[in-house]
C-alpha positions in Angstrom: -47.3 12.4 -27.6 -44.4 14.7 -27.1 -44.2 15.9 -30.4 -45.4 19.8 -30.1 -43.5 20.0 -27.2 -40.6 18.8 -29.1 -40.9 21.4 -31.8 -41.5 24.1 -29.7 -38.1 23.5 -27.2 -36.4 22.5 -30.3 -36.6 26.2 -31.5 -36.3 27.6 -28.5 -32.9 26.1 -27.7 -31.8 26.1 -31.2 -31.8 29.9 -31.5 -29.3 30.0 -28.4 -27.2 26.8 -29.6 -26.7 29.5 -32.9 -25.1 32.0 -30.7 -21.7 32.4 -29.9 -22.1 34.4 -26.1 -24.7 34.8 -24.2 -26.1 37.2 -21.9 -28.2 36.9 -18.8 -31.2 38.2 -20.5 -30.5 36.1 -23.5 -30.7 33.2 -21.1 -34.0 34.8 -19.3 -35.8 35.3 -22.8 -35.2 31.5 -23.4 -36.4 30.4 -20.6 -39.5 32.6 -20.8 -40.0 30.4 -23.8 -39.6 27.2 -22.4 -41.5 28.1 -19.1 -44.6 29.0 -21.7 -43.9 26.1 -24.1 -44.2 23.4 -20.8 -47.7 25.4 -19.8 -48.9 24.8 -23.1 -48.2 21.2 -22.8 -50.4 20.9 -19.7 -47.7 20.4 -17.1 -47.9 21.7 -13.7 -47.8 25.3 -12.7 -45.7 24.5 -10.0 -43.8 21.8 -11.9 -43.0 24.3 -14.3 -42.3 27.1 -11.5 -39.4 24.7 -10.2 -38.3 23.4 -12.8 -37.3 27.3 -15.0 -35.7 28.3 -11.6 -33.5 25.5 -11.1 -32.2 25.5 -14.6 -32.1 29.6 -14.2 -29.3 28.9 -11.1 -27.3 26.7 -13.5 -27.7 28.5 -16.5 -26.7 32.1 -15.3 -23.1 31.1 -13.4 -20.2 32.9 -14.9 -18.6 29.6 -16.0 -22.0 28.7 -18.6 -21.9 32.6 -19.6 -18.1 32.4 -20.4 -17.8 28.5 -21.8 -16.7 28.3 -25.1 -20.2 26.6 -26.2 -22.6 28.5 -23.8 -26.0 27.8 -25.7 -25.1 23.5 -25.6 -24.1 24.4 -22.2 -27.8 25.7 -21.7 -29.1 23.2 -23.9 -27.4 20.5 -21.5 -28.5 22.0 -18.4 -32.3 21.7 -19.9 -31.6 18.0 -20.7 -30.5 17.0 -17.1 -33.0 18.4 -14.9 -35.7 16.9 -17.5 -34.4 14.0 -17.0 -34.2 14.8 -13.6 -37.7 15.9 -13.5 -39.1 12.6 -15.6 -37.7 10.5 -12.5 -33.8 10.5 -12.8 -33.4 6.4 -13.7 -35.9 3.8 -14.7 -37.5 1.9 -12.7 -39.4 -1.6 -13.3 -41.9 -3.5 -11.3 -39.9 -4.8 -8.3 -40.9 -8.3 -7.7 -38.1 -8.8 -4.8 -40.7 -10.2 -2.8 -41.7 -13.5 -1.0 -43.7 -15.9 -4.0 -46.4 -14.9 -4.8 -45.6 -11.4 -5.5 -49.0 -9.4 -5.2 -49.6 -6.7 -7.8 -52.6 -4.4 -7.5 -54.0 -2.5 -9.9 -55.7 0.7 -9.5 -57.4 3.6 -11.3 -60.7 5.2 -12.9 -63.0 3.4 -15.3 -61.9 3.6 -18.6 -58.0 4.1 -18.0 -57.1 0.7 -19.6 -56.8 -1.3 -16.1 -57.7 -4.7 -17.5 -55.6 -4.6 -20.5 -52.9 -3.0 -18.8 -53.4 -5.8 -16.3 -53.1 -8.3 -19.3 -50.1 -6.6 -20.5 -48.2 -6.6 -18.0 -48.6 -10.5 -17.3 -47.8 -10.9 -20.8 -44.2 -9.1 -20.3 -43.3 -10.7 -17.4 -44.7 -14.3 -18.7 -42.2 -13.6 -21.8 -39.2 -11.8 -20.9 -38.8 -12.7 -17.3 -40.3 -16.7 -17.5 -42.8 -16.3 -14.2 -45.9 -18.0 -14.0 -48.4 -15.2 -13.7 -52.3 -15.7 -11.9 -54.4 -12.7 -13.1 -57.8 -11.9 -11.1 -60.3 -9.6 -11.5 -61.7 -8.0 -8.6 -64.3 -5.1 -10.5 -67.8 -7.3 -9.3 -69.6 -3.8 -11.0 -68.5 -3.8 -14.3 -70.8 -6.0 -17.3 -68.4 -8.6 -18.0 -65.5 -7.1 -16.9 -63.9 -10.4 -15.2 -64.8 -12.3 -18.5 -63.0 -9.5 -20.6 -60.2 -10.4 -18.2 -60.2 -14.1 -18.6 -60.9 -14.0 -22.5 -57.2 -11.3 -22.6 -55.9 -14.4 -20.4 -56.5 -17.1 -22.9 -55.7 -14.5 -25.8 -52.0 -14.3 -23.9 -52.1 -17.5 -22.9 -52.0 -16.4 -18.9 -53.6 -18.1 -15.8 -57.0 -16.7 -14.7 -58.7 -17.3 -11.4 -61.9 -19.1 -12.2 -64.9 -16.8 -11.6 -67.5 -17.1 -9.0 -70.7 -15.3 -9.3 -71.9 -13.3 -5.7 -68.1 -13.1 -4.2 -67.1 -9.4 -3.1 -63.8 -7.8 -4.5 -62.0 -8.6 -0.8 -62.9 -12.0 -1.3 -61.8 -12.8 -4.8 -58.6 -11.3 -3.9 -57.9 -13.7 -0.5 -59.1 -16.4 -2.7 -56.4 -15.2 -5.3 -53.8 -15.3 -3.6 -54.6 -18.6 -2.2 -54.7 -19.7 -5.2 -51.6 -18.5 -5.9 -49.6 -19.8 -3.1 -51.2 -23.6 -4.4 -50.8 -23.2 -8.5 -46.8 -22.0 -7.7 -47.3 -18.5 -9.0 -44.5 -16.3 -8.9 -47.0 -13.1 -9.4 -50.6 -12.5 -8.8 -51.9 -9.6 -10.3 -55.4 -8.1 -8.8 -57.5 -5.5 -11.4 -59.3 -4.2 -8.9 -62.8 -2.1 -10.0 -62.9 1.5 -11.1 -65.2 4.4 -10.7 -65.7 7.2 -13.1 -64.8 9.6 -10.5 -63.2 9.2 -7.1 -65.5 8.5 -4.1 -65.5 7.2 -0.8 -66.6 4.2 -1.6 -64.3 3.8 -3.9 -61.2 4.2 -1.5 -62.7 2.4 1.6 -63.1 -0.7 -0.8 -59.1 0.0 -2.5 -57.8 0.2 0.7 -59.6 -3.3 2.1 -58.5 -4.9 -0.4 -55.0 -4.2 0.6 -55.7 -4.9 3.7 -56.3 -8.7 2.7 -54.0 -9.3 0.2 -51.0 -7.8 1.0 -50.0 -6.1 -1.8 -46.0 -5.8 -2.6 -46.9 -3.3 -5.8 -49.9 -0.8 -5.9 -49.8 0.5 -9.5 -51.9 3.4 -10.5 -52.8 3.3 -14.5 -53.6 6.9 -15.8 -54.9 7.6 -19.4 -51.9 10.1 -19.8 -54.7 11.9 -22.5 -56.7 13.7 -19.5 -53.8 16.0 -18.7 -53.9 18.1 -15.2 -56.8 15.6 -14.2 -54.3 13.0 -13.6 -51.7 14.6 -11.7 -55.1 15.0 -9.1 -55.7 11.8 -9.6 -52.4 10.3 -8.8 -52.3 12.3 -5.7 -56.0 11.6 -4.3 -54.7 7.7 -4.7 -51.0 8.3 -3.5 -52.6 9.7 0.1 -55.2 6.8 0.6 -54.3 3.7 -0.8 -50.3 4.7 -1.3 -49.4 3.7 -5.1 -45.9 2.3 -5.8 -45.8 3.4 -9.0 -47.6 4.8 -12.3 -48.6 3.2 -15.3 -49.4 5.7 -18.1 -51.6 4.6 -20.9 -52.0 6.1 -24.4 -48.6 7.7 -24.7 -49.1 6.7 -28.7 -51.8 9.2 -28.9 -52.0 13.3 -29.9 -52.0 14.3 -26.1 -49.4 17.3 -25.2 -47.6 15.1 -22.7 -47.9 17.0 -19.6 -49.7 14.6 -17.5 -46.1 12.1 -17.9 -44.2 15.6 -17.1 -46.3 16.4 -14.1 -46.8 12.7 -12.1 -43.9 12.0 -11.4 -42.8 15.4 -10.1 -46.2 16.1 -7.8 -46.2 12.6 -6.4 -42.7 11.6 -6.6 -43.6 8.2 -7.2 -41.8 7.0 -10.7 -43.7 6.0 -13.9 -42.6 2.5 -14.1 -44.3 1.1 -17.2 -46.2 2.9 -20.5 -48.6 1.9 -22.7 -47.6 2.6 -26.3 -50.2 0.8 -28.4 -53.3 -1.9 -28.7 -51.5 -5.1 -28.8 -50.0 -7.1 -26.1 -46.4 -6.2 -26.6 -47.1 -2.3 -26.5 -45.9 -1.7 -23.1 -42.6 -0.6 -22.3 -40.3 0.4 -19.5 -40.2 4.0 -19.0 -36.7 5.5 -19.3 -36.5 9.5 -18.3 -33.1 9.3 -20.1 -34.8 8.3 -23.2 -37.7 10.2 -22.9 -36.0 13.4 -22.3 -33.5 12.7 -25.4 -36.8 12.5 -27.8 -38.1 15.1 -26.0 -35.2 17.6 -27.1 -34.4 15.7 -30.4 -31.5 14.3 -29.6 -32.9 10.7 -30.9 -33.3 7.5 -28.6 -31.4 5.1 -30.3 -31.1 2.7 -27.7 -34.8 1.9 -28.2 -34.5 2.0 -31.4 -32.0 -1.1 -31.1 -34.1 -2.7 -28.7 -37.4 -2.3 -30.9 -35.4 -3.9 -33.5 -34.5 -7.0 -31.6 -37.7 -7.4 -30.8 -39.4 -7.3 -34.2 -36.3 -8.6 -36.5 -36.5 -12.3 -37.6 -32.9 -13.4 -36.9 -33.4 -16.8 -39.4 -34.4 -14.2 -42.4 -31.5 -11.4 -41.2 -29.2 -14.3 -41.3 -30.5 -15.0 -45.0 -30.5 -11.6 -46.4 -26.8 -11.3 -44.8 -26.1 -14.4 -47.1 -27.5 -13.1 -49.6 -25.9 -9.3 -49.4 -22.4 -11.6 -49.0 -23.0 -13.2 -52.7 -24.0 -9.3 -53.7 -27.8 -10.8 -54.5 -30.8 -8.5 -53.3 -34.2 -9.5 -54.9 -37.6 -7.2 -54.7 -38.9 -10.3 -52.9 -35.8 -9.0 -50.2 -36.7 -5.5 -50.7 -40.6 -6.1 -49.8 -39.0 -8.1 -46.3 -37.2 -4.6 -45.3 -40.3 -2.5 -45.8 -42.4 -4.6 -44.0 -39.4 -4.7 -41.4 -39.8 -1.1 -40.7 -43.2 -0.7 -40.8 -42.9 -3.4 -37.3 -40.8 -1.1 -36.1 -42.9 1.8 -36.2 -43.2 2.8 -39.6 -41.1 5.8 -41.1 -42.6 8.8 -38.1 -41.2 6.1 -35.4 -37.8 5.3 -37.1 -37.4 8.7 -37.4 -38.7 10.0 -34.0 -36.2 8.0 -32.3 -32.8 8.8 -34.4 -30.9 11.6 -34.1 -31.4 14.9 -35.2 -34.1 13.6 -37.3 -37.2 15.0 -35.1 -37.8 18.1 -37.7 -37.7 15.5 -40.3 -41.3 14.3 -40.1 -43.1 17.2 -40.8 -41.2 17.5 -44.3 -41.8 14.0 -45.2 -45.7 14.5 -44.4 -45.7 17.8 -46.5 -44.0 16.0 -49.5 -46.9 13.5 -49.4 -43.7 10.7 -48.0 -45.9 9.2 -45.4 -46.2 5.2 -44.0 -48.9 4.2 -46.8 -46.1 4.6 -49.4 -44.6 1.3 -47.8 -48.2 -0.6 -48.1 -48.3 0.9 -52.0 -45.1 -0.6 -52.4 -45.4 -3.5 -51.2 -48.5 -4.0 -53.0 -47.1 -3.1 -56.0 -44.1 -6.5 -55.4 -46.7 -8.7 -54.5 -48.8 -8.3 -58.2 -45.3 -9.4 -59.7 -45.3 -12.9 -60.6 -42.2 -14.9 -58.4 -39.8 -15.0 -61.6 -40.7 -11.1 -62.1 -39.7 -10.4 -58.8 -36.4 -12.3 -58.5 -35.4 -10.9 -61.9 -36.8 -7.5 -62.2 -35.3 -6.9 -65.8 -38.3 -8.8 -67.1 -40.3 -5.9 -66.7 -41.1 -4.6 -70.2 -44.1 -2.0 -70.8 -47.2 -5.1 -70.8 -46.0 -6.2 -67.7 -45.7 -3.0 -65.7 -49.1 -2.2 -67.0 -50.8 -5.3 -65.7 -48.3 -4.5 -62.1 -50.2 -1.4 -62.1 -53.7 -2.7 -62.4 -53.3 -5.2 -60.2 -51.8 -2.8 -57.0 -53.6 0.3 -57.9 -50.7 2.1 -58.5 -49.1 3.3 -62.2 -46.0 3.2 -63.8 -44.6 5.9 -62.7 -44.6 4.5 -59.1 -43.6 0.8 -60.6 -40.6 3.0 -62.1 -39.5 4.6 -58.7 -39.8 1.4 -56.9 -37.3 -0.4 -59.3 -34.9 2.2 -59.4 -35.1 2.5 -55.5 -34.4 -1.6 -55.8 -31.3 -0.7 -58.2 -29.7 1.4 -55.9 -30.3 -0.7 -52.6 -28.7 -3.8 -55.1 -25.7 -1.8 -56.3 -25.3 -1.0 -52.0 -25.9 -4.3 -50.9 -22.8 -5.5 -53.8 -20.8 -2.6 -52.1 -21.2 -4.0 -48.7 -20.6 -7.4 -49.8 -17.5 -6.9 -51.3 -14.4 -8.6 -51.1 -11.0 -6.4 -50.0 -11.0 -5.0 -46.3 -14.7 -7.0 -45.7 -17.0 -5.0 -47.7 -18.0 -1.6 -46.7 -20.1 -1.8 -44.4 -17.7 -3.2 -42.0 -15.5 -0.5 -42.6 -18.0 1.9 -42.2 -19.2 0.4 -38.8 -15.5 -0.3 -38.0 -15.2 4.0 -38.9 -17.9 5.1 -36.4 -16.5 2.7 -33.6 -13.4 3.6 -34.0 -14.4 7.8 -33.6 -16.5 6.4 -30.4 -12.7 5.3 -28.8 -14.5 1.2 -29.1 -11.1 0.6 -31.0 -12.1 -0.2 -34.3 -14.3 -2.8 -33.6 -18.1 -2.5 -32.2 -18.6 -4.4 -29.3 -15.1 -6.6 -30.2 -17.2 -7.8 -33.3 -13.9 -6.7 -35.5 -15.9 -3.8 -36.8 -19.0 -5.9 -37.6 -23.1 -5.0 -36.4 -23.2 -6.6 -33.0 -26.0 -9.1 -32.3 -29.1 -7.0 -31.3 -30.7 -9.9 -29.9 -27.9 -10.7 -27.1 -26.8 -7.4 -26.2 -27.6 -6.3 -22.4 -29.4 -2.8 -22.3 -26.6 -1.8 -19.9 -24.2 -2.1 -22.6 -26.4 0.0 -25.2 -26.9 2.7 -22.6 -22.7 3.1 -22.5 -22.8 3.3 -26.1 -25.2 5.3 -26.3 -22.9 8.2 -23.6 -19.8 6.8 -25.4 -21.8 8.2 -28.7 -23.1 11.3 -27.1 -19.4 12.4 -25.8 -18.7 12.1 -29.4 -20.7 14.6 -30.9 -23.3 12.0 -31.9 -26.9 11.9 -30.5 -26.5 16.1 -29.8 -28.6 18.3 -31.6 -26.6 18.7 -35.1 -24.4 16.4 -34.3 -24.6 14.5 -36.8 -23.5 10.5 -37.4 -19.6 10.2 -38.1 -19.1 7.8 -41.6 -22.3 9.6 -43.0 -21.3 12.8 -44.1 -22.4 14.4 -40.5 -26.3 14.4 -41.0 -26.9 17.8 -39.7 -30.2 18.3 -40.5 -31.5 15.1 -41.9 -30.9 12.0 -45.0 -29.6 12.8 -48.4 -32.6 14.5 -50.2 -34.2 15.5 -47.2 -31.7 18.8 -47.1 -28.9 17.2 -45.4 -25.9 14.9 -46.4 -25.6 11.8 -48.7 -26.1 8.2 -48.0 -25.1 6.2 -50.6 -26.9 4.0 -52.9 -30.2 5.2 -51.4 -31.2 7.2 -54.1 -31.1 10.6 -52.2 -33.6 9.7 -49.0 -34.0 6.9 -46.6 -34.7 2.9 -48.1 -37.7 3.2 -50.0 -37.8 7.1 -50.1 -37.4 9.1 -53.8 -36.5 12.0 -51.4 -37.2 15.6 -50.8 -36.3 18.7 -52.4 -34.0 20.4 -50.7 -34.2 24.1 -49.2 -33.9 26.8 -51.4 
């Protein structure tokens, strides 16, 4: 979503981070820059008025001008009043209310109101335990309460049985009725939608909340129509009164200024985006985070909590057997690729780390894109089982049936094993006996240079356990990180060789055993 606008600020501040003083119209060029790279992404005119002339006041003060790092300085400023901008601090769907908690929906047709309605049951069904009630209130729509109920058994959520010939006002009294008697914590109403705001439309939102009492109004947005919905959040914001946004599509090719723009014109925060199809694909919306991947600065902390999501902690706890003993079979190598490609394939990985924005592009032009993962894996699954646990079987004969049977050829079926040498001499390293292998002392290394005295989290220098740490905790690692010189622009990642500009192979510094690129990479050849 934000990627053009990430490219675009990412030169722009670059080229004063290079610099060692700057001047006033140094400062004015960049920001001519920025003000024309925001307008390009479709945000606000007078979103993008306010926001250049508050950074302009910061940025131009003798102590920025004389600071000893005056384009980070700049680069900071930027940062903050994005985030500032975005919504300051995240907020989630407040549900300190009286039982049942009633949750309205609103929008246009074709926004995503009934998934998103789905969705959002699903999360709070999941990670916060309450018994959720969904109804559909759009009478107007083919089969729009049976989509509803069908998502509902699909997510295995409560729907309010439908009655032909009710009106919206009266499905939703009957909802929360029904609520109150089934011992719902939450009631969520997904009320109808036009395909362009009307009267009708707003004396019918606005009786509805007359009846049931809403405690959230949520407005869901297709975050692809750009300047369309910033009106659109406003027309709803000074009739019905939303509580919040829900932006949809934020996995798409869209330039991102509709998420830039809501928040500021409405000041009402975007609580909730929709990142993808499935169920899961909603997350909370983070300024903080947002802003970070925004300006390249990487967002590990989602990163983490991605991984907890989509790691299996009985097969983690087997490969860290296994890496203990020094063992690492292709049958473990094709359980990490398909272990990154849950967590967003290669582009998402690399979206969120670090400095690693730029990287992308370069991968892409080198012909290093997500499909290599499906070729290799296809490529492990034509092995027979005692090819795969003992890869020194494979003669000539063999890899030219391997290569038949995934498409592929040898030369591929070569690169793969030698990528599956490298990761095994690795995992023998990190296994290893003396001070408790090296990856302990690695991650005992980077903790240390964060001041977490040696050991990450108190885990004596260990990984921590990504399942049962508290977001809180991440987000103080994350500032501990950033105060470090990590998670800045160049900054690099202490213990591997500073990563200014990307993996070993890819231009930048050396990670070792991975064969000059990231697991599963050959690399790229670097700049001339």
């Amino acid at each position: 979503m934000f990627e053009n606008l990430q490219d675009r600020l990412g030169s722009i501040l670059n080229g004063l981070t290079g610099r060692g003083a700057l001047s006033e119209a140094d400062v004015s060029a960049a920001l001519r820059e920025v003000r024309r790279a925001l307008l390009e992404a479709d945000v606000a005119l007078d979103v993008v008025r306010s926001f250049t002339d508050r950074v302009r006041e910061k940025a131009v003060g003798a102590e920025i001008l004389k600071s000893i790092k005056p384009g980070q300085m700049v680069v900071k400023i930027v940062h903050d009043e994005l985030i500032e901008m975005l919504g300051g601090e995240g907020v989630g769907i407040d549900l300190h209310a009286p039982a049942p908690v009633v949750v309205m929906m609103v929008g246009l047709q074709g926004s995503g109101k009934t998934t998103t309605s789905a969705k959002i049951a699903h999360r709070l069904s999941t990670r916060e335990k309450k018994k959720v009630l969904m109804a559909s209130l759009d009478t107007r729509r083919p089969a729009a309460q049976e989509q509803l109920r069908q998502l509902g058994a699909q997510a295995n959520i409560d729907t309010l049985p439908i009655i032909s010939g009710q009106s919206p006002t009266d499905i939703a009294a009957r909802a929360v009725q029904a609520a109150k008697l089934g011992g719902h914590d939450v009631v969520i109403l997904d009320t109808a939608g036009r395909t362009h705001i009307d009267e009708p439309l707003m004396v019918e939102m606005a009786d509805i909340k007359k009846r049931s009492n809403p405690h959230e109004i949520l407005l869901v947005a297709d975050s692809l129509t750009g300047q369309d919905a910033v009106n659109l959040a406003r027309s709803f914001d000074e009739r019905v009164g939303i509580t919040g946004l829900v932006l949809t599509r934020m996995d798409g090719d869209g330039r991102g200024g509709a998420a830039l723009s809501m928040r500021a014109v409405t000041g009402k925060p975007i609580k909730l985006i929709g990142v993808g199809e499935k169920m899961s694909e909603l997350e909370e919306f983070h300024p903080r985070r947002i802003a970070d991947r925004i300006l390249g600065m990487g967002d590990i902390v989602s990163l983490v909590e991605r991984a907890a999501e989509n790691i299996d902690a009985e097969k983690a706890a087997a490969m860290a057997a296994k890496m203990a003993k020094g063992k690492f079979d292709l049958d473990d190598l094709a359980d990490q690729l398909r272990q990154m490609q849950k967590m967003g394939g290669m582009g998402g990985i690399m979206g969120m780390m670090p400095g690693m924005g730029g990287m992308k592009d370069k991968m892409a032009a080198a012909g290093l894109d997500d499909r290599l993962f499906g070729r290799q894996i296809a490529i492990i699954q034509s092995m027979t089982k005692a090819e795969r646990t003992n890869p020194d079987l494979l003669k000539h004969s063999r890899k030219k049936r391997i290569a038949a049977g995934s498409g592929t050829d040898a030369a591929a079926i070569n690169k793969l094993l030698k990528m599956h040498r490298q990761m095994a001499d690795m995992m023998k390293m990190m296994g290893g006996k003396g001070k408790g292998g090296m990856m302990k002392q690695m991650m005992g290394g980077l903790a240390g240079k964060m001041g977490l005295g040696g050991g990450m989290g108190g885990m004596g220098g260990g990984m921590p356990d990504l399942s049962n740490i508290d977001p809180r905790q991440l987000e103080a690692l994350q500032k501990q990180a950033e105060a470090a010189g990590l998670g800045k622009p160049g900054g690099g990642m202490p213990g591997l060789g500073g990563l200014p500009g990307g993996l070993s192979g890819l231009g930048g510094a050396k990670l070792p055993g991975l064969g000059g690129g990231f697991p599963g990479l050959p690399g790229l050849p670097k700049k001339k």
